[in-house]
C-alpha positions in Angstrom: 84.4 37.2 123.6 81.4 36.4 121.9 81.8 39.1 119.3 85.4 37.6 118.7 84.2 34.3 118.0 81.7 35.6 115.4 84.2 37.4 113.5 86.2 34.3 113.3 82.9 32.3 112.2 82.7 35.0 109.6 85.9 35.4 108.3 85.7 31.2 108.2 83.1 32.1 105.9 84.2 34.3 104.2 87.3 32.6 103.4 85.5 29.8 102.1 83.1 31.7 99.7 86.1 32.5 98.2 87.5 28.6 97.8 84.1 28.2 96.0 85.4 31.3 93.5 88.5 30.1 92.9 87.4 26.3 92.9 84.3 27.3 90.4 84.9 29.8 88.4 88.7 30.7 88.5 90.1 27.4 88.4 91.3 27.0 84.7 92.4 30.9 84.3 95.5 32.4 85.4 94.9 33.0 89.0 93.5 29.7 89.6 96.3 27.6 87.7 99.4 30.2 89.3 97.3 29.6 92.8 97.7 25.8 92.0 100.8 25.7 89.9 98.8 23.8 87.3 99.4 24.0 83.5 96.2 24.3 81.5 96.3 21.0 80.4 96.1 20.2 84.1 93.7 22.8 85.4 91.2 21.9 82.4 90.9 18.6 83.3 90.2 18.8 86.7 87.7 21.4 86.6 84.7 19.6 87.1 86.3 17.9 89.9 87.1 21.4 91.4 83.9 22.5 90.9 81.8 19.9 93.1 84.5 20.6 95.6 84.2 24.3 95.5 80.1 23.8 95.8 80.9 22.0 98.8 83.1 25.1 100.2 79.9 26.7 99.4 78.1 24.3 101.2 80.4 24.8 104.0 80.0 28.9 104.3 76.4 28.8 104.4 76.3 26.6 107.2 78.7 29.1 109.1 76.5 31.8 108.5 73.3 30.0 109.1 75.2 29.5 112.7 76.2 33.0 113.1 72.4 33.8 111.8 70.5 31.7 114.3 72.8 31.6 117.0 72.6 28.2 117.4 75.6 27.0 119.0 75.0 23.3 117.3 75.2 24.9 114.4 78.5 26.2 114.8 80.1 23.2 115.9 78.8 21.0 113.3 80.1 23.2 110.4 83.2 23.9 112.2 83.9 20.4 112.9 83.5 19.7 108.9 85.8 22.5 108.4 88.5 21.2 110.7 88.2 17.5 109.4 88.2 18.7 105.6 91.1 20.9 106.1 93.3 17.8 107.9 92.2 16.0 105.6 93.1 18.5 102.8 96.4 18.8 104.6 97.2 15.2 104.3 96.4 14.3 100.9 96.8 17.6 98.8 98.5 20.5 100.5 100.2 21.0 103.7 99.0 24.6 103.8 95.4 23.6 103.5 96.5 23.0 107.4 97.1 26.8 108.0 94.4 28.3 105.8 91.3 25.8 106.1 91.8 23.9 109.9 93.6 26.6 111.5 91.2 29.2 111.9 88.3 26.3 112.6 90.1 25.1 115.3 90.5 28.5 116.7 86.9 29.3 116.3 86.1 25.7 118.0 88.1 26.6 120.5 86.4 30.2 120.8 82.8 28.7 121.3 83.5 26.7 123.8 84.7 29.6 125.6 82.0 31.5 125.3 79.6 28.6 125.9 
């Protein structure tokens, strides 16, 4: 079980590294604005604002792997708890999906670590 919850901690990660990709560097080209259904008009003026909230994603995945590198069950549950509230969040004021992609698999891995606690 604990193995499990790891590789969901990891693939948390992982999926979030790449919100900091797409947020910071793929943002205004195609695959950003057809991810977004943005025009470049659109996608070129939000980029800055993308790219603090891709360093944040950043932010995010280093804590999960700092938890998965230490151990440190604390660890874990603070980052997944920021996960899960910014994906709600995320959910409510930008995109439903954000539900599905971002607080989903938090919640599962909250869930997870308290099992194997």
């Amino acid at each position: 079980m604990s193995l499990l919850t790891n590789v969901v901690i990891g693939i948390i990660a992982i999926l979030h590294i790449g919100f900091l990709i797409l947020e910071m560097f793929l943002w205004n080209k195609p695959f950003g604005m057809k991810t977004f259904s943005m025009t470049k008009q659109v996608a070129d003026a939000s980029a800055p604002l993308a790219a603090n909230q891709g360093l944040y994603n950043g932010f995010l995945a280093a804590g999960l792997v700092w938890g998965l590198w230490s151990g440190m069950f604390a660890v874990k549950l603070f980052f997944l708890l920021c996960v899960v509230i910014a994906g709600i969040f995320g959910g409510i004021t930008a995109k439903r999906n954000i539900l599905f992609i971002q607080a989903f698999p938090a919640l599962l891995g909250l869930i997870l670590i308290f099992l194997v606690k």
